[in-house]
C-alpha positions as CSV (number, residue, x, y, z in Angstrom):
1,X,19.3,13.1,24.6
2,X,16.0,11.2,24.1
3,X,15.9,8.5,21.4
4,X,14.5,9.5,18.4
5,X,11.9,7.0,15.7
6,X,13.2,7.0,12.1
7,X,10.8,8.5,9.6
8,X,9.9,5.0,8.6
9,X,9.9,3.6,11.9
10,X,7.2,6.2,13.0
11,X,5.2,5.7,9.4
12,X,5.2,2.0,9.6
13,X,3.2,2.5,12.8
14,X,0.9,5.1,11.9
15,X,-0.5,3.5,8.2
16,X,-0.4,-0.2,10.2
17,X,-4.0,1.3,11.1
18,X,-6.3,0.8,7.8
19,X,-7.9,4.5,8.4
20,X,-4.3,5.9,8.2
21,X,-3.5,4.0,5.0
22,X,-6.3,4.7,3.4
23,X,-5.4,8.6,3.6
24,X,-1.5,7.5,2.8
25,X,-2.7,5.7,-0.6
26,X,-5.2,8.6,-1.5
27,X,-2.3,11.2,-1.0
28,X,-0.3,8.9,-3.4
29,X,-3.1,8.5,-5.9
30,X,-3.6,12.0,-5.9
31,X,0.1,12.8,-7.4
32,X,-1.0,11.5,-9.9
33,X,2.4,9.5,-10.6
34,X,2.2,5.5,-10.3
35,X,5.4,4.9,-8.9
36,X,4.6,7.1,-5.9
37,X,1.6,4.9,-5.8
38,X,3.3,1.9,-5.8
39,X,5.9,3.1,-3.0
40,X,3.2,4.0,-1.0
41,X,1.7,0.5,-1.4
42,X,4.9,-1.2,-0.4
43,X,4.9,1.1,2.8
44,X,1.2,0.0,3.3
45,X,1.8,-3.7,2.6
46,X,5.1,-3.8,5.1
47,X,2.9,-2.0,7.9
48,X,0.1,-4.5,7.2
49,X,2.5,-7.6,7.6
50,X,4.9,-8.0,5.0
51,X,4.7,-9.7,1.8
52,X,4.6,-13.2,3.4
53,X,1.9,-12.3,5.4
54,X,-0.2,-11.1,2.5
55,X,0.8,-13.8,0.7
56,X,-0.7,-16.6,3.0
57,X,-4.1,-13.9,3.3
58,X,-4.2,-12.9,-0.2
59,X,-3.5,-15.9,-1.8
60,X,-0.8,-14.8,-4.4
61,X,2.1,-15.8,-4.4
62,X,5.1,-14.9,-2.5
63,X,7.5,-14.2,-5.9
64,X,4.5,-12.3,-8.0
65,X,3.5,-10.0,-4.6
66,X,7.4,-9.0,-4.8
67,X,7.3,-8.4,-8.4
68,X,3.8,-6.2,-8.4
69,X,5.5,-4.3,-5.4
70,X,9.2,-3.5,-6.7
71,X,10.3,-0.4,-8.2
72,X,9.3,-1.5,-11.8
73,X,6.1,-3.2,-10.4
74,X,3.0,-3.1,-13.1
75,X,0.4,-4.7,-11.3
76,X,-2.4,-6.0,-13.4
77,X,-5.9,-4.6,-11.9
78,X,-7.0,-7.9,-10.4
79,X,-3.8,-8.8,-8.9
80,X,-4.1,-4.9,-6.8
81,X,-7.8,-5.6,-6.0
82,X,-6.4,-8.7,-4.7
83,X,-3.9,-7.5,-2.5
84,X,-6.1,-4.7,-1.6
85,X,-8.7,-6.8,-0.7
86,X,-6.0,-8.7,1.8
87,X,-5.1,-5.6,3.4
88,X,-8.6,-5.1,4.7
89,X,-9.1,-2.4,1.7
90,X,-10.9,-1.4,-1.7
91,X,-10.8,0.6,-5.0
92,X,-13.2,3.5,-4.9
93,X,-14.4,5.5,-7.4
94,X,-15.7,9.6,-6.4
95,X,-16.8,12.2,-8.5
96,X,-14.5,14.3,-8.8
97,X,-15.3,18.1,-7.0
98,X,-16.6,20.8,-9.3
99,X,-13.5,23.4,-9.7
């Protein structure tokens, strides 16, 4: 029987490349739920190195990185456009499509 990834093995590996988290956070976003967001930003931040490592490229600190990504995680805007920025990423705002 061949060996089998986990779901999260396999998505760790795919969003540790910045074009694949990039779609992964805009899928989030799109649900329109924060929470979901903020899972999917702890998915992205494990992939891109863990909380330490962002920590040491972000320059937050170790505690306040756990705290913006737990469950009950509020992040303030400049604290997420500073881990963003860490993660080799950006806020973007698009029109949104006629419809």
């Amino acid at each position: 029987m061949p060996k089998t990834l986990s779901y999260k093995d396999e998505l760790m590996k795919v969003i540790k490349k910045r074009k694949e988290a990039v779609a992964y956070l805009n899928v989030a976003l799109e649900d329109g739920d924060p929470e979901v967001f903020l899972l999917a930003l702890r998915d992205v931040a494990e992939a891109q190195g863990g909380v330490r490592g962002l920590a040491l490229k972000s320059g937050l600190n170790r505690e306040n990185l756990y705290r913006i990504l737990s469950k009950k995680g509020n992040p303030e805007l400049s604290s997420l456009h500073t881990l963003l920025e860490a993660m080799g990423l950006k806020f973007e705002i698009k029109l949104k499509k006629a419809g």
